[in-house]
BALUMPA-440573 format. One line per field, with one value per residue: residue number from 1; x, z, y of N, C-alpha, C, O, CB in turn. Coordinates in steps of 0.001 Angstrom, whole numbers, plus 500000, padded with zeros to 6 digits. Glycine has a CB too. Example, Ala and Ser with C-alpha at 12.3 -4.5 7.8 and 13.67 -1.06 7.14 Angstrom:
BEGIN
i <- [1|2] $
n.x <- [513190|512850] $
n.z <- [507800|507080] $
n.y <- [494310|497750] $
ca.x <- [512300|513670] $
ca.z <- [507800|507140] $
ca.y <- [495500|498940] $
c.x <- [513200|512900] $
c.z <- [507800|507870] $
c.y <- [496700|500030] $
o.x <- [514236|513409] $
o.z <- [508465|508039] $
o.y <- [496681|501138] $
cb.x <- [511308|514084] $
cb.z <- [509046|505725] $
cb.y <- [495527|499402] $
***
This chain:
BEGIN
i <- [1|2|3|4|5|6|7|8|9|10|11|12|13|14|15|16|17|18|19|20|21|22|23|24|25|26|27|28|29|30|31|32|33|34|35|36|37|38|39|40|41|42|43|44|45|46|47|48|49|50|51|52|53|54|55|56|57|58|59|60|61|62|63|64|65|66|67|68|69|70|71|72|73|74|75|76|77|78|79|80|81|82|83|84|85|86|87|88|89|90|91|92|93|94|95|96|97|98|99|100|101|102|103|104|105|106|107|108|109|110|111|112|113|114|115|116|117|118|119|120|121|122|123|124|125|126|127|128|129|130|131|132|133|134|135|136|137|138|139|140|141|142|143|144|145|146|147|148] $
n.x <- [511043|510683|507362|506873|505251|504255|503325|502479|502576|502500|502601|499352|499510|501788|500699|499020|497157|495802|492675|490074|488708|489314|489784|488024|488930|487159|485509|485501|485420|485806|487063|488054|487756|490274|490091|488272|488914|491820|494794|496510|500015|500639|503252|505154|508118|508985|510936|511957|511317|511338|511063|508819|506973|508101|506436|503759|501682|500759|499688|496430|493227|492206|490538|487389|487909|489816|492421|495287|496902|499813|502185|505538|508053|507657|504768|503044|501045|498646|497092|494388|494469|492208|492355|489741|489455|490122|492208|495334|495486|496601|496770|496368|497661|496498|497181|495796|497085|498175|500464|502204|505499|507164|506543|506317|505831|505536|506347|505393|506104|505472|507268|508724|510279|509605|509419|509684|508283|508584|507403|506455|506407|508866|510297|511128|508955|509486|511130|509253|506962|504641|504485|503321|501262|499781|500388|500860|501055|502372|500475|500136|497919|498317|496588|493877|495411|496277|497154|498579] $
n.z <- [488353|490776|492635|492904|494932|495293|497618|497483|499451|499492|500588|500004|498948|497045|494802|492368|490821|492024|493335|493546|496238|499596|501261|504004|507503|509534|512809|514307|513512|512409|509669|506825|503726|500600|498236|496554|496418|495619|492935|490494|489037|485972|485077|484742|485193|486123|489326|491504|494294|493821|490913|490315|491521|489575|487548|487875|486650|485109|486680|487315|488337|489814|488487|489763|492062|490467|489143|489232|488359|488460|487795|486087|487576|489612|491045|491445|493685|494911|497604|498609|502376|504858|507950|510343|512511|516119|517209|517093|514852|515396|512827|510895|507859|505431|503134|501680|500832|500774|499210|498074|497463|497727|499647|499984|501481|501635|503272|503203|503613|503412|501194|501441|502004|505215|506450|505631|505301|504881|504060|503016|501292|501438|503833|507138|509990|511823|511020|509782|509346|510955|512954|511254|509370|507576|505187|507428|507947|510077|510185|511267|511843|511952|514124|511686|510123|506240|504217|501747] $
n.y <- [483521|486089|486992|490137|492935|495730|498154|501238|504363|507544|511003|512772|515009|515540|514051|514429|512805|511145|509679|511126|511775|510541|507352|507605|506908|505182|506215|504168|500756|497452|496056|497129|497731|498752|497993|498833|501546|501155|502324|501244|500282|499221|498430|496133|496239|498576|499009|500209|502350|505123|505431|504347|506676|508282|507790|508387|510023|506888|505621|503903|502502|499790|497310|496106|492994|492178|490043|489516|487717|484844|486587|488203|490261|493812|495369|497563|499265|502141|503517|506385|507161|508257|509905|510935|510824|512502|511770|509901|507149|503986|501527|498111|497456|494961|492450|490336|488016|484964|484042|485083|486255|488261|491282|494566|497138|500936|503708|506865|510131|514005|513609|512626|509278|507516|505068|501350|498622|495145|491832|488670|485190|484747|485208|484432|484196|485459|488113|489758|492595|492134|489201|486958|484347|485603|488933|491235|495019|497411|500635|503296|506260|510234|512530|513665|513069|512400|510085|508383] $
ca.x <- [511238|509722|506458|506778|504064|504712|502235|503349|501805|502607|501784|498593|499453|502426|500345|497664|496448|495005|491449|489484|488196|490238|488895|487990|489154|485877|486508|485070|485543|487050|487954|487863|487683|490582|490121|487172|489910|493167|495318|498272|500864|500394|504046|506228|509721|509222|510812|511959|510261|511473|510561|507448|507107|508014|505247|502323|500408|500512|498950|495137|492492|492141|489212|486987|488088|490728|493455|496468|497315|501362|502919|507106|507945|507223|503601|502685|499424|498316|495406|494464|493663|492402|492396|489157|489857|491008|493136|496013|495313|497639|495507|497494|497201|496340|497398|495227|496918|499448|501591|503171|507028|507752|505332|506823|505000|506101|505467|506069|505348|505679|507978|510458|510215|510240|509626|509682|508368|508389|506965|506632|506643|510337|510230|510724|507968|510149|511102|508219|506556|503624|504684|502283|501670|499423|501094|500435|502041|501746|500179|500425|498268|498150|494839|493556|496520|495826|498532|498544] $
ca.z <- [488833|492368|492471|493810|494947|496285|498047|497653|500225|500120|500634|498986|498365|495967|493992|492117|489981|492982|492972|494096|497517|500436|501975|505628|508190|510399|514166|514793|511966|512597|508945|505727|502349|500145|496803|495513|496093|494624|492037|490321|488017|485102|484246|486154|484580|486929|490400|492909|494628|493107|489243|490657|491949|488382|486948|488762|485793|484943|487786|486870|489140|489645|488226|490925|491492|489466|489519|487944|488234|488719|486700|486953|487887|490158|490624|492538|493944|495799|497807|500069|503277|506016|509677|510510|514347|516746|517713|516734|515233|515435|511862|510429|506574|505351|501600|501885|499716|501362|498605|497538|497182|498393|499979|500424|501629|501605|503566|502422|504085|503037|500028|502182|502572|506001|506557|504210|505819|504087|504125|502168|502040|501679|504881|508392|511020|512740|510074|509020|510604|512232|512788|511082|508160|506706|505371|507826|508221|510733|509435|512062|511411|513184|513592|510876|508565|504959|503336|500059] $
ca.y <- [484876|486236|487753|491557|492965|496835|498990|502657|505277|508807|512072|512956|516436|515129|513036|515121|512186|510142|509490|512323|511244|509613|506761|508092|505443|505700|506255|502232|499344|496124|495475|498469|496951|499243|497496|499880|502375|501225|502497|500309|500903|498131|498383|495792|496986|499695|498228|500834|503431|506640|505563|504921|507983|509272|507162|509461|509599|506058|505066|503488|502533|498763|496891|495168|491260|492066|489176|489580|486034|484923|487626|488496|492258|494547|495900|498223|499458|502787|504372|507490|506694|509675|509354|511685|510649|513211|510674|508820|505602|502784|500466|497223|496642|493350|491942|488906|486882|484777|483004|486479|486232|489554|492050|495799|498745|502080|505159|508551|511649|515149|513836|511290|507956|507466|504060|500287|497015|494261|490934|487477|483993|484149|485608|484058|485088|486895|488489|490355|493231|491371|487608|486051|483716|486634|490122|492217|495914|498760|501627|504392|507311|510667|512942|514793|512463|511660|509406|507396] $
c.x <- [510218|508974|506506|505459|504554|503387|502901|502191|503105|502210|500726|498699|500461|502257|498937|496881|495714|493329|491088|489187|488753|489393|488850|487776|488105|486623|486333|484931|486401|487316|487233|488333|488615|490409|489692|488124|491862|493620|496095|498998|501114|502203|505095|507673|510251|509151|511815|511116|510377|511150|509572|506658|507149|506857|503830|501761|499966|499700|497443|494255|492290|490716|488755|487125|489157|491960|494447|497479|499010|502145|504795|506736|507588|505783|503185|501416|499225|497126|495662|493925|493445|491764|491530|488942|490514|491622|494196|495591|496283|496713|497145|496634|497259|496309|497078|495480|498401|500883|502295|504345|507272|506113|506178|506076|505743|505792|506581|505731|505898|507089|508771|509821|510782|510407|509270|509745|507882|508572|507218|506710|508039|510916|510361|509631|508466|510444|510634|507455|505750|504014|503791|502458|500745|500676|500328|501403|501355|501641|499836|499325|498063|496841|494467|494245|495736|497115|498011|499585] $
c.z <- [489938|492085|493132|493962|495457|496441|498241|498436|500520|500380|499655|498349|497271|494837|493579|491063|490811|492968|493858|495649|498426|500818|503655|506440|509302|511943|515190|513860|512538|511264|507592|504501|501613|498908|496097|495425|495558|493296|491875|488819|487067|484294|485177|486012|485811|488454|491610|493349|493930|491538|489397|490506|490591|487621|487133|487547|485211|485450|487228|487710|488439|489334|489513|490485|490722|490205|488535|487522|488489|487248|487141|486885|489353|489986|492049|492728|494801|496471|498686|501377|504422|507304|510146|512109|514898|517561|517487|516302|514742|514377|511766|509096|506195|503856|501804|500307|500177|500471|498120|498006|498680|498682|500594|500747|502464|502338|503680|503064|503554|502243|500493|502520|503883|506846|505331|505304|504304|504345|502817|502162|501886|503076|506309|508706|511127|512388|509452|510120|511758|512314|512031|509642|507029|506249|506015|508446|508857|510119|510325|511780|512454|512967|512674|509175|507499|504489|502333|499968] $
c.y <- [485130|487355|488877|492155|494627|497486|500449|503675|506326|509997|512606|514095|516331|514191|513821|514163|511348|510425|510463|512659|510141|508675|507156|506719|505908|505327|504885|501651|498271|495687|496395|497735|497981|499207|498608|501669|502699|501766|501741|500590|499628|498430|497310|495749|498089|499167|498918|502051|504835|506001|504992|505505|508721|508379|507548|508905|508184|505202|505103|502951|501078|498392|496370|493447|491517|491103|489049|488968|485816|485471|487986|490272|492525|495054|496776|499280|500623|503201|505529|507198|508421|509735|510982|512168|511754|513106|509815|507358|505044|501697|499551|497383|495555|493298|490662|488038|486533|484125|484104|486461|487492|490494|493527|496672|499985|502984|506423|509741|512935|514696|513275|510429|507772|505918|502930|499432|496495|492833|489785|485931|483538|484371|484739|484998|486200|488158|490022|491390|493273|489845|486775|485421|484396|487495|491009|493574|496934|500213|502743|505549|508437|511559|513824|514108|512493|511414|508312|506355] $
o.x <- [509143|509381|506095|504579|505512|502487|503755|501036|504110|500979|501108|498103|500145|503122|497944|495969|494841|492906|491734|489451|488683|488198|489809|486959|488273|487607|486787|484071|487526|487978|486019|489424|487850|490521|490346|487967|492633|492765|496647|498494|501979|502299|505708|508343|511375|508084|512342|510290|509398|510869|509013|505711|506380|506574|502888|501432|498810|499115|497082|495181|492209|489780|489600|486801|489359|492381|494430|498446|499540|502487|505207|505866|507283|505441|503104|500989|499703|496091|496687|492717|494254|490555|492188|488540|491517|491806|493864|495373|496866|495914|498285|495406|498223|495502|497948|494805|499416|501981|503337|504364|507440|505018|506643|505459|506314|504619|507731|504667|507067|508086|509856|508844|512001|511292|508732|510684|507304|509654|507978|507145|508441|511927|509247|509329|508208|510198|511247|507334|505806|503624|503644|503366|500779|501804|499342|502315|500242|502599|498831|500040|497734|496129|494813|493988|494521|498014|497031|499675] $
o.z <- [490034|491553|494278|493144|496223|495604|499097|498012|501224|500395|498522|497291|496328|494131|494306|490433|490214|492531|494888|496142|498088|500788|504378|506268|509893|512251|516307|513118|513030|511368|507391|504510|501711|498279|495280|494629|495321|492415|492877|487783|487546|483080|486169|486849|486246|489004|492487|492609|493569|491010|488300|489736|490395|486688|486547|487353|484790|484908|486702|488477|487227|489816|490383|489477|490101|491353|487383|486804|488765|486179|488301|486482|490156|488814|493252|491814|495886|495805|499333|501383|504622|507468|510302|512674|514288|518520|517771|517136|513743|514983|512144|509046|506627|503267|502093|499348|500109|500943|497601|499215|499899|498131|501731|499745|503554|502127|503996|502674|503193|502570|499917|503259|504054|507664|504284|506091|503304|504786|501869|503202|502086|503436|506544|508161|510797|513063|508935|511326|512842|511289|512512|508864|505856|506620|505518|509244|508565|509645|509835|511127|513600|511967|512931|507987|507663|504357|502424|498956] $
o.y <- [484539|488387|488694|491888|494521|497413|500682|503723|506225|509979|512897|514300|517056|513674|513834|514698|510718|511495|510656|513756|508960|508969|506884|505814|506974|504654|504637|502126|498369|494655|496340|497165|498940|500259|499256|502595|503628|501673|501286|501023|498894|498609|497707|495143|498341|498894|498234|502584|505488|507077|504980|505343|509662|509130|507014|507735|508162|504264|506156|502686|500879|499030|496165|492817|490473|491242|488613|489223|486892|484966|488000|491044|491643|495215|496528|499986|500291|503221|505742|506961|509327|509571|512011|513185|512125|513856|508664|506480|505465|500983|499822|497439|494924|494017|489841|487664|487226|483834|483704|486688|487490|490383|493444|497034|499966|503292|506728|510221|512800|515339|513356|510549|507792|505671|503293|499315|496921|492444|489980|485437|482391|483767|484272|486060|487358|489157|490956|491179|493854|489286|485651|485713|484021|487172|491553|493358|497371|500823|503258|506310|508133|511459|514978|514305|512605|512245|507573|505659] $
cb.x <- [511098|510643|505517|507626|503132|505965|501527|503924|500980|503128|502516|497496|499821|503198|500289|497881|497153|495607|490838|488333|487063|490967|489156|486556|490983|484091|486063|483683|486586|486534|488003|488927|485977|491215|489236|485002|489617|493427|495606|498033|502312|498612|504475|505992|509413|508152|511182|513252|510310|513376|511354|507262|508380|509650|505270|502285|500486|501139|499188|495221|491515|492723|489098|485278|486748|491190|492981|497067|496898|501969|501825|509103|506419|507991|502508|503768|498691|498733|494009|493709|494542|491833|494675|488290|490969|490803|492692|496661|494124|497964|494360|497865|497542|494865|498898|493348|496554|499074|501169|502711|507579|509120|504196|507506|503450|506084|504486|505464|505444|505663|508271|511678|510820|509826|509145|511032|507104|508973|505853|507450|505717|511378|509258|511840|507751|511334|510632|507202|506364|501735|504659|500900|501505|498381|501558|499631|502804|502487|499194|501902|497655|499458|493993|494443|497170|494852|499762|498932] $
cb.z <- [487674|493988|492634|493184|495838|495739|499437|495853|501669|499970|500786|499268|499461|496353|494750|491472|488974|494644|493021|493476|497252|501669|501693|506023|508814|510002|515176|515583|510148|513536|509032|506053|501585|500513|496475|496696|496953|494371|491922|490350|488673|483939|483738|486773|482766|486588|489949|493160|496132|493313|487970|491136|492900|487403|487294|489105|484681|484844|489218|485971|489349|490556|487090|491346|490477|488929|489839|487900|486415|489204|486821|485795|486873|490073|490082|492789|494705|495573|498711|499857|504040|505445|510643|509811|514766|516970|517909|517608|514784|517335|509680|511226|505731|506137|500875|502357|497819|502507|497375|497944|495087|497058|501256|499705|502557|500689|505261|500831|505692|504248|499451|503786|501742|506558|507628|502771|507412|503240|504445|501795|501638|500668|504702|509394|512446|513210|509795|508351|510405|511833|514029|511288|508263|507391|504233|508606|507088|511886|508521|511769|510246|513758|514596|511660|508514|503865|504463|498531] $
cb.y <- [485920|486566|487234|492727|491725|497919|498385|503424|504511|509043|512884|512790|517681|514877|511455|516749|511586|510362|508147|512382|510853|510212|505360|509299|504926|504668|507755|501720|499935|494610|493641|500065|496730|499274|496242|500141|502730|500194|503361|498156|501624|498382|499875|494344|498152|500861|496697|501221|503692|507590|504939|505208|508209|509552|505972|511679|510335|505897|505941|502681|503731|498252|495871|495576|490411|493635|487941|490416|485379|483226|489407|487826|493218|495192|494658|498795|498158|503416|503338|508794|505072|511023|509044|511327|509378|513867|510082|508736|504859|502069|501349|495524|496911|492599|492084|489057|487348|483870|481751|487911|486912|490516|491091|496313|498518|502478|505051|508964|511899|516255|514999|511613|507068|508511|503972|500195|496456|494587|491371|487673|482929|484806|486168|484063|484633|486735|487626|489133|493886|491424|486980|486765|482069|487483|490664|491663|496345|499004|501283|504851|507459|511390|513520|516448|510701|512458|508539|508423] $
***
């Protein structure tokens, strides 16, 4: 069975169980560590985005190092991120771990999914939303944003 991996980001204002404090994407970094702020949903039965979504409270805050070794299911992982810039930034996310089946990430805004890339090593290059033999996905935000 193929390893899923989902990254769910949406609006933080529809998610009142998220960890207290966004991570603020500083207005210079070449590379932001998310881990110490993930959440994930330890159920992998649960494998589209809307029962998810109804899973809010399930959602648990990942250990550090935590490896959750080749498991079947769905799993899916969130954070807040908040663009303090009074600027548009154009970030990529990076799931540094390249043997992952499938790689989805979600984005949600004000309660709609408005976009879903998705990556993998079932994946051609081309494929995928950055070519590469990482997962890497564009993460858009605009000034003032906060998205999960």
């Amino acid at each position: 069975m193929s390893l899923l991996l989902r990254l769910w980001m949406v609006c933080a204002l529809l998610l009142p169980a998220l960890p207290a404090a966004a991570v603020v994407v500083p207005e210079s970094f070449s590379r932001l560590d998310l881990t110490p702020s993930l959440q994930w949903l330890p159920q992998p039965s649960v494998d589209t985005l809307a029962a998810a979504r109804a899973q809010d409270d399930a959602f648990i805050d990942i250990i550090d190092d935590a490896n959750l070794g080749r498991l079947p299911g769905a799993w899916w992982f969130r954070t807040e991120l908040h663009n303090a810039a009074p600027v548009a930034r154009d970030l990529l996310l990076a799931v540094e771990f390249d043997k992952l089946e499938q790689v989805d990430l979600y984005l949600v805004r004000a309660g709609v999914p408005t976009e879903r890339f998705r990556s993998g090593t079932g994946l051609p290059f081309a494929a995928r939303p950055v070519a590469t033999a990482g997962h890497l996905f564009p993460l858009p935000l605009a000034p003032g944003e906060t998205v999960t």
